[in-house]
PASE-467161 format. One record per atom (N, C-alpha, C): residue in three letters; atom name; x, y, z. Coordinates in pm, whole numbers, plus 50000, padded with zeros to 5 digits. Layout:
N
residu: ALA; atome: CA; x: X; y: Y; z: Z
...
//
This chain:
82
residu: UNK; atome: N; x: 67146; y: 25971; z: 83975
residu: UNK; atome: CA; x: 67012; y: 26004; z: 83932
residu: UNK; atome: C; x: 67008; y: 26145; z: 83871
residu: UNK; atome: N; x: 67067; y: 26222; z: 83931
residu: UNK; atome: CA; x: 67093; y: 26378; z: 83902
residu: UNK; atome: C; x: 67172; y: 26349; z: 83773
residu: UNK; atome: N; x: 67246; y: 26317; z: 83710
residu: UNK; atome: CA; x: 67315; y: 26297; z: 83602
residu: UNK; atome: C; x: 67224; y: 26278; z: 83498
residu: UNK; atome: N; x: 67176; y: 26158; z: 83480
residu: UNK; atome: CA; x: 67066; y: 26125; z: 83405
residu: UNK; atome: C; x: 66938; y: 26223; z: 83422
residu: UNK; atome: N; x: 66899; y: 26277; z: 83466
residu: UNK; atome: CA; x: 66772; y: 26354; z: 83412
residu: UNK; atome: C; x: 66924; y: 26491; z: 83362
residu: UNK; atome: N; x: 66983; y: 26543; z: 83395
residu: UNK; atome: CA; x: 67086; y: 26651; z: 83319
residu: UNK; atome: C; x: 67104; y: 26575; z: 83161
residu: UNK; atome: N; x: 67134; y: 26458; z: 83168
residu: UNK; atome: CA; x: 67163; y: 26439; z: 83027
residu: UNK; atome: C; x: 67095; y: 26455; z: 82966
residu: UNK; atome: N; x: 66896; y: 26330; z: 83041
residu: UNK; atome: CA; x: 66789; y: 26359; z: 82894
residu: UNK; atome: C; x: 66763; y: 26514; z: 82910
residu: UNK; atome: N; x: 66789; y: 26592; z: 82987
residu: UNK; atome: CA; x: 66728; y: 26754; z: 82969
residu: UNK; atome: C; x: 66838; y: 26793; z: 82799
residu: UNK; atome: N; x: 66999; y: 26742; z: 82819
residu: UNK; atome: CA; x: 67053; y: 26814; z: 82709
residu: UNK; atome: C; x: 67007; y: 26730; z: 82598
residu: UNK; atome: N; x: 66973; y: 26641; z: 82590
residu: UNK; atome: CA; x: 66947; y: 26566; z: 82517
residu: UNK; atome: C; x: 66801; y: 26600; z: 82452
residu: UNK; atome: N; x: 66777; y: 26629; z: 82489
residu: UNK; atome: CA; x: 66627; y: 26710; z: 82435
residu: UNK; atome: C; x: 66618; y: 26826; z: 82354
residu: UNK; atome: N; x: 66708; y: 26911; z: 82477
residu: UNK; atome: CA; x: 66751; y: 27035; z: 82422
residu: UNK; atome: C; x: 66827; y: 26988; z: 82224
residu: UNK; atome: N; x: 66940; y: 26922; z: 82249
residu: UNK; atome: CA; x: 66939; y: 26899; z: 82088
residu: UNK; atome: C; x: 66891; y: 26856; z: 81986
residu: UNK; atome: N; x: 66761; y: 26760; z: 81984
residu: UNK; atome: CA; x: 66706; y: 26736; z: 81946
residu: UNK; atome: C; x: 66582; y: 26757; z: 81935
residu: UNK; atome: N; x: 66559; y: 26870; z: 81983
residu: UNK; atome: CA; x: 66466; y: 27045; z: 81929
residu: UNK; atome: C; x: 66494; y: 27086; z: 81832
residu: UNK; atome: N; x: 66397; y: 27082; z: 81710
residu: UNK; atome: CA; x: 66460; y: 27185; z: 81580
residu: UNK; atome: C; x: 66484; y: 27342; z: 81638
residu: UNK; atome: N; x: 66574; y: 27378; z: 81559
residu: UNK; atome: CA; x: 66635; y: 27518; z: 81572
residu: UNK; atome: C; x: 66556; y: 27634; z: 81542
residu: UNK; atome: N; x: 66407; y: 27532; z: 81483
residu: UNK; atome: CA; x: 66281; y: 27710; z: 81468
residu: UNK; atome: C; x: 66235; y: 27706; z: 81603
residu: UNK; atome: N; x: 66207; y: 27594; z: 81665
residu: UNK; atome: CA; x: 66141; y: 27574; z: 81801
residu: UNK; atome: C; x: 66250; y: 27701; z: 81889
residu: UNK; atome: N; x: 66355; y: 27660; z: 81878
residu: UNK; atome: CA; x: 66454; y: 27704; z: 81952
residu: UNK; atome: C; x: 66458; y: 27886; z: 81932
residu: UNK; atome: N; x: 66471; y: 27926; z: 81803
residu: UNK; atome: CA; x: 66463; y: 28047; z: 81797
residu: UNK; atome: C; x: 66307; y: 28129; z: 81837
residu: UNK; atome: N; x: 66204; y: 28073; z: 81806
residu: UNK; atome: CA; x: 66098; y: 28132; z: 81830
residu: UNK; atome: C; x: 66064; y: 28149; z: 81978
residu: UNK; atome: N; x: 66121; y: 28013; z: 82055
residu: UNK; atome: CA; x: 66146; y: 28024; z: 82209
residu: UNK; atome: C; x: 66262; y: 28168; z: 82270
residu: UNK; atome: N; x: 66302; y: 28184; z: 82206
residu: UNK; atome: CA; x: 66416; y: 28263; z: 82222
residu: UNK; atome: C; x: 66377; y: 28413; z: 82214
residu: UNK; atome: N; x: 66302; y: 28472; z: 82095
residu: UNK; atome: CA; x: 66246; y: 28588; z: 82081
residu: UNK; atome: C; x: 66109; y: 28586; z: 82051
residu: UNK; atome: N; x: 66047; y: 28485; z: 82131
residu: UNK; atome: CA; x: 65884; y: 28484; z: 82185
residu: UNK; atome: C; x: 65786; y: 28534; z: 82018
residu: UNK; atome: N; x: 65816; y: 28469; z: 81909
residu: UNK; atome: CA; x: 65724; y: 28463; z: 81829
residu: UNK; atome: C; x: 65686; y: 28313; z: 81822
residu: UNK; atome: N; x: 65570; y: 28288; z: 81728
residu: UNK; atome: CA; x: 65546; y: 28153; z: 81671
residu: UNK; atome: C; x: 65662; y: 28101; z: 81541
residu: UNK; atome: N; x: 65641; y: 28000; z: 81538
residu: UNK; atome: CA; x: 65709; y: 27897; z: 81462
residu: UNK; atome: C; x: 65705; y: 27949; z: 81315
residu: UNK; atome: N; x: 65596; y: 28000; z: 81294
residu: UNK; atome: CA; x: 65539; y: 28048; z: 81143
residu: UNK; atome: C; x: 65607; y: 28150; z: 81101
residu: UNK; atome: N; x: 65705; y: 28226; z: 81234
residu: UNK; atome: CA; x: 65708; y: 28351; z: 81236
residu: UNK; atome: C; x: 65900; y: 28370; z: 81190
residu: UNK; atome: N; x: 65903; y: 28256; z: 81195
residu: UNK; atome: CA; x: 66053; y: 28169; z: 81196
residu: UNK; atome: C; x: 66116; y: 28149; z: 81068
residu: UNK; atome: N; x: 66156; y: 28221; z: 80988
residu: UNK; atome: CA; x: 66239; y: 28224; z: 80845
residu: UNK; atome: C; x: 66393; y: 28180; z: 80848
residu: UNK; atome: N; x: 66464; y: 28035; z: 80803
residu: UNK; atome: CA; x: 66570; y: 27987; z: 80837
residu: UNK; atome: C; x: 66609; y: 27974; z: 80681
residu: UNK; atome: N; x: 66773; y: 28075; z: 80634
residu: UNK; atome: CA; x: 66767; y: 28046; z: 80506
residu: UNK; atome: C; x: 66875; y: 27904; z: 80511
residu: UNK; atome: N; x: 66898; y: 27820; z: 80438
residu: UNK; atome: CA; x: 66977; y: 27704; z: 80385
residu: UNK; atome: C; x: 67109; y: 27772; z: 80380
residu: UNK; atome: N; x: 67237; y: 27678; z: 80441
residu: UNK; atome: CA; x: 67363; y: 27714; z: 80452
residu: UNK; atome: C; x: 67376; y: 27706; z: 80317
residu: UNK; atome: N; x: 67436; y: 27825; z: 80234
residu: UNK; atome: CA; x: 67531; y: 27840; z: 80077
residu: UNK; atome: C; x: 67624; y: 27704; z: 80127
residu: UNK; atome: N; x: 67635; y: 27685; z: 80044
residu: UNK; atome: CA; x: 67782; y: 27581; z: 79966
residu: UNK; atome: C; x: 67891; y: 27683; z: 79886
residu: UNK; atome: N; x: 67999; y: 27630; z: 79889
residu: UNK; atome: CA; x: 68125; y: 27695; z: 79808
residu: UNK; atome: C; x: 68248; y: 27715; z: 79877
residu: UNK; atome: N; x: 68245; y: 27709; z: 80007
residu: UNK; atome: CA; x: 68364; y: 27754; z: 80096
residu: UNK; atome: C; x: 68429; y: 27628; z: 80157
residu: UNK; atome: N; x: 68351; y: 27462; z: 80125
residu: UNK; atome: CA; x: 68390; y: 27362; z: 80233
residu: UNK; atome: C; x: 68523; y: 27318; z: 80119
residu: UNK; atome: N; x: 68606; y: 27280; z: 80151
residu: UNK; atome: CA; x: 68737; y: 27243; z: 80087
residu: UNK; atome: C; x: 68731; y: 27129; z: 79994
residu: UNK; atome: N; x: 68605; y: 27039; z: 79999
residu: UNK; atome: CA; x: 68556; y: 26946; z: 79917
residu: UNK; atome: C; x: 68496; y: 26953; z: 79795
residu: UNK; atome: N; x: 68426; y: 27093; z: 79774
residu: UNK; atome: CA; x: 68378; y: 27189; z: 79667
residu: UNK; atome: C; x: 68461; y: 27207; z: 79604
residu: UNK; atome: N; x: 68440; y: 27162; z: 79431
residu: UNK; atome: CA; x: 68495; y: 27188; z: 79287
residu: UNK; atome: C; x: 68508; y: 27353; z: 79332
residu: UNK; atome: N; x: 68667; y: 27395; z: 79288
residu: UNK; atome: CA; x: 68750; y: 27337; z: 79267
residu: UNK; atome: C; x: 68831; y: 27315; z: 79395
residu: UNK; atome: N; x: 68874; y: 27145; z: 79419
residu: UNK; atome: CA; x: 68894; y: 27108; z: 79565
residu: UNK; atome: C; x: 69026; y: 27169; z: 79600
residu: UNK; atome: N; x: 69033; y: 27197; z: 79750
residu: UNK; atome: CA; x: 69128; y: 27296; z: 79833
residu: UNK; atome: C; x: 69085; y: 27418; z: 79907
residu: UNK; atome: N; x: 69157; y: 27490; z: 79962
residu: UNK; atome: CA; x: 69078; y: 27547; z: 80069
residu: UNK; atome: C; x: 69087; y: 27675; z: 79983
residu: UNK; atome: N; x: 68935; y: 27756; z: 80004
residu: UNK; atome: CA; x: 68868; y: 27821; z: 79952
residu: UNK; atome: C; x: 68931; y: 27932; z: 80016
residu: UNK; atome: N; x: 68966; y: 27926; z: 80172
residu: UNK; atome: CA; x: 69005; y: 28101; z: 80218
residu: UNK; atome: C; x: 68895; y: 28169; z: 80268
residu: UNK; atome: N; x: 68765; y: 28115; z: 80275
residu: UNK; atome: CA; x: 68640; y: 28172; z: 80303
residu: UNK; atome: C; x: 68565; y: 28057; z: 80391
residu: UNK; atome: N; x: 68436; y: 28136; z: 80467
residu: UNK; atome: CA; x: 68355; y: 28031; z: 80557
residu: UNK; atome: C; x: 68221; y: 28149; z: 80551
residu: UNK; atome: N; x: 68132; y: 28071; z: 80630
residu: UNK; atome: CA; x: 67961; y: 28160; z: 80622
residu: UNK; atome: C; x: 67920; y: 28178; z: 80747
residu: UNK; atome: N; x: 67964; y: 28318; z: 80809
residu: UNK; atome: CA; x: 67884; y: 28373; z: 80919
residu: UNK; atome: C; x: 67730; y: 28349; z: 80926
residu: UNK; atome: N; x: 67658; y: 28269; z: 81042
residu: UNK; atome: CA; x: 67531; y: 28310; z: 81082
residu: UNK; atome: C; x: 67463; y: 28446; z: 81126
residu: UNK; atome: N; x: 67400; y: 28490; z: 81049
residu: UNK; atome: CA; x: 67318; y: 28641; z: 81109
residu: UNK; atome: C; x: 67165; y: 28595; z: 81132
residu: UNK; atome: N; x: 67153; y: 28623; z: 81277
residu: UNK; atome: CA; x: 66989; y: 28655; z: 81336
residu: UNK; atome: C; x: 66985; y: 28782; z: 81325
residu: UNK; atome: N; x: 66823; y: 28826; z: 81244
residu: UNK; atome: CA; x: 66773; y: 28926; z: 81236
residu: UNK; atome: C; x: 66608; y: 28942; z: 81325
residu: UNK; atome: N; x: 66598; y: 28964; z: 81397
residu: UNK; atome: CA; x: 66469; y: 28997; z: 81446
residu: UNK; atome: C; x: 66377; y: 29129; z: 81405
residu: UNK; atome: N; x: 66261; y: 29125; z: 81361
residu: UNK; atome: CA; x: 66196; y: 29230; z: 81263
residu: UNK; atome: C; x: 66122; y: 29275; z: 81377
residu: UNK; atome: N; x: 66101; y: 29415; z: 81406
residu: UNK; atome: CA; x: 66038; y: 29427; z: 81502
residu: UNK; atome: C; x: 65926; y: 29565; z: 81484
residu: UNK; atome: N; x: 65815; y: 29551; z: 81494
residu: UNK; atome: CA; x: 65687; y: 29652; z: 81530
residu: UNK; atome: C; x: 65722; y: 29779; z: 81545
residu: UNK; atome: N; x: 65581; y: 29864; z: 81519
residu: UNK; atome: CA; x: 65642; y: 30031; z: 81575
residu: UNK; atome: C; x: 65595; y: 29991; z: 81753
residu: UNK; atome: N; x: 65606; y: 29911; z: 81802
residu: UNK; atome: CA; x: 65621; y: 29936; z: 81986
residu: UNK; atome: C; x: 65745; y: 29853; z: 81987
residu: UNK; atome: N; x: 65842; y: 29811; z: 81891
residu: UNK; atome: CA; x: 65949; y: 29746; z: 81948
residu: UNK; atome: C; x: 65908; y: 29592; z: 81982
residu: UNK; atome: N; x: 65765; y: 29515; z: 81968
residu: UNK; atome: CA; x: 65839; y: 29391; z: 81993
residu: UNK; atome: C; x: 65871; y: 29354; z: 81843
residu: UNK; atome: N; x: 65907; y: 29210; z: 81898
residu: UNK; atome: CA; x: 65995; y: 29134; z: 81767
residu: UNK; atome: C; x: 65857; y: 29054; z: 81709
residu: UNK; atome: N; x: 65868; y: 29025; z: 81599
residu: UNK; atome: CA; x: 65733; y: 28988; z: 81505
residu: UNK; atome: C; x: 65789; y: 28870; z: 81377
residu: UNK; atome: N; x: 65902; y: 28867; z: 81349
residu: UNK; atome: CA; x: 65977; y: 28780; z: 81258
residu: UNK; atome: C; x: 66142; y: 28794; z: 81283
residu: UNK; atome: N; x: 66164; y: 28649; z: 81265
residu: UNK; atome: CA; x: 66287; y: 28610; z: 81225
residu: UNK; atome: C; x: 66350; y: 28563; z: 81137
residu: UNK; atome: N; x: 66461; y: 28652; z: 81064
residu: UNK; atome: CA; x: 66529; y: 28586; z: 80968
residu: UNK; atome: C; x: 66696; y: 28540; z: 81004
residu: UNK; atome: N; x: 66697; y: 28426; z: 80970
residu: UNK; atome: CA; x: 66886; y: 28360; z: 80987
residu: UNK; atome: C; x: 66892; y: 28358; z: 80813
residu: UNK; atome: N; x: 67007; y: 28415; z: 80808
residu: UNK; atome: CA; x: 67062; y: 28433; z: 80681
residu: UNK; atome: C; x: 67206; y: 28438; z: 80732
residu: UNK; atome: N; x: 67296; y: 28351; z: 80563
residu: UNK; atome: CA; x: 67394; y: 28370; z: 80572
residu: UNK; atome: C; x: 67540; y: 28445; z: 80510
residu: UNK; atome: N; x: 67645; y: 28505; z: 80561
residu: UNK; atome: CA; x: 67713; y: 28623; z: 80517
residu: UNK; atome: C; x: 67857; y: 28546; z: 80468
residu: UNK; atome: N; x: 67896; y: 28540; z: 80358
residu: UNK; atome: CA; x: 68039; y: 28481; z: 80330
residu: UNK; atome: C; x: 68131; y: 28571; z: 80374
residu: UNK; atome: N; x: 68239; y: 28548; z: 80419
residu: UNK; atome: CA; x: 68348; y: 28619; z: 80505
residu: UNK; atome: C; x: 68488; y: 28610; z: 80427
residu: UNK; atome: N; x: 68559; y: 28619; z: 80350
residu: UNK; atome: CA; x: 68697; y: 28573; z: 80360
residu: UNK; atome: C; x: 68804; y: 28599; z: 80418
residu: UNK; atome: N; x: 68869; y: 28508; z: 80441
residu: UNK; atome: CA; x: 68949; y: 28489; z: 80553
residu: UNK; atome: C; x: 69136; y: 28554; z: 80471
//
């Protein structure tokens, strides 16, 4: 019984969008939640095909007030090469 309510709990948990998730995380609203789109160019399937040597770090930025709380979030992403 304990198993099954652990699963639907993770099971929930993933199938939470990831603004829900971040705004839960640093206590703003949803509105407040800026998620940019993963770049393309680094997956090995991308013209021209073979491995690129590169991948795209996730960065959370939290924008925060003159008292320090947090007020917006931006996820943006950073190309790295490897």
């Amino acid at each position: 019984m304990g198993a099954l309510f652990f699963g639907m709990y993770w099971m929930g948990y993933f199938l939470t969008p990831e603004k829900q998730h971040l705004a839960e995380k640093y206590q703003v609203s949803q509105d407040a939640v800026f998620i940019a789109p993963k770049p393309r160019g680094c997956d090995s399937k991308d013209a021209p095909v073979g491995n690129k040597h590169c991948h795209y770090d996730r960065k959370e930025e939290g924008i925060r007030d003159d008292r320090g709380k947090v007020t917006a979030v931006y996820v943006t992403w950073d190309k790295m090469q490897e």
